[in-house]
C-alpha angles and dihedrals in degrees: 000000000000114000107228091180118026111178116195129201091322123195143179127147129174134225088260089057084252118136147051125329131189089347105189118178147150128202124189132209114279093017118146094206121197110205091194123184142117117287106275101033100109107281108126091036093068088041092055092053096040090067090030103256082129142027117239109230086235130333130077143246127206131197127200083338100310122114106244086211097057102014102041097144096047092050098051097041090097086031120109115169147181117207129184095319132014108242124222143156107258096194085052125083117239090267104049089054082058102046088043088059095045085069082079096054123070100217109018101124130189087270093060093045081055089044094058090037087056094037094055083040111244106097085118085068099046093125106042114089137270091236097065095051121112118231091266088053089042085053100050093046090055084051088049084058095039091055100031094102094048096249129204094218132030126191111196121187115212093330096174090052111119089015132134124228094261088041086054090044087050099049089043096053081035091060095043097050086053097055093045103045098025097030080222113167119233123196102185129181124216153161098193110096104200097049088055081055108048083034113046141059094204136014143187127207117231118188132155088007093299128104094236087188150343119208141153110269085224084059099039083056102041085061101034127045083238143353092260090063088048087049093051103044081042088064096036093047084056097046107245114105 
């Protein structure tokens, strides 16, 4: 199976001890792959130094087979990401962010920009602002960007955060149809355990800045009665609920 992220020995700690520590992780072409864990376990962090917003204290990444430390540009050219927050112009209609994005793609044209807005669902509201959206279209409009120049691979923070229930059913079928047409990677973070569930073929449990487990969800499931119990016997086995 071709590794698409392969994360070695990652690690990042602040001044107040929190952070990652001795992050070690392989993800495969066409994974859904669910990074599950409480706010503030690490999550982010490895996120920010995976597409180079922060720089781990030792320890590589490498994307597609390019070390993010000496071939950043190479490792994020089939990379689109959300982190933290998905950034938009508020002054600026749905269109024209997208079409602001697209200068930094060589063939994105205005038909794709029509195609992402149809596929997250808001092309009918391509020429209202940015600035009238709700957290859930705000949302949508960052994963149209994050997915505009057909990435291989694309690392989502939180996705699912400031959606409704129909906006989260939407994002999930979204993703899958994505890794299954497109054979396009995700690497999401969460910490809503359900979604992971309903979402992900595999997932890693990340707590305390250390990844505690990675499994298949078929064999999670074939072994809990859901992924919560797993999550929670995961962080009791290692001590620290």
């Amino acid at each position: 199976m071709e590794k698409v992220i392969e994360i070695i020995g990652l690690n990042k700690v602040y001044k107040n001890g929190r952070g990652i520590r001795d992050i070690n992780l392989d993800i495969f072409r066409g994974d859904i792959f669910g990074f599950l864990g409480p706010n503030g376990a690490g999550k982010t962090t490895a996120m920010k130094i995976m597409v180079g917003l922060m720089k781990a204290d030792s320890g590589d990444i490498k994307i597609f087979g390019h070390s993010i430390e000496t071939e950043f540009e190479k490792a994020m050219e089939k990379v689109g990401s959300i982190i933290e927050t998905a950034e938009s112009f508020s002054y600026m209609t749905a269109y024209e962010n997208l079409k602001q994005f697209a200068r930094y793609y060589k063939n994105v044209d205005n038909k794709r920009i029509d195609e992402v807005l149809e596929i997250t669902g808001i092309f009918k509201y391509k020429n209202e602002r940015a600035r009238n959206f709700s957290l859930g279209m705000k949302q949508r409009l960052g994963i149209a960007a994050a997915i505009l120049s057909k990435p291989e691979l694309v690392i989502l923070d939180e996705p699912l955060n400031g959606l409704d229930v129909e906006g989260m059913i939407d994002m999930r079928n979204l993703i899958k149809r994505m890794a299954e047409t497109e054979k396009t990677t995700f690497f999401i973070s969460s910490h809503l355990i359900h979604d992971v569930e309903l979402t992900c073929n595999r997932i890693g449990i990340v707590f305390n800045g250390k990844i505690l487990s990675v499994d298949t969800t078929e064999n999670i499931l074939a072994n809990y009665d859901s992924l919560e119990n797993y999550f929670i016997s995961e962080v009791d086995r290692n001590g620290k609920l």
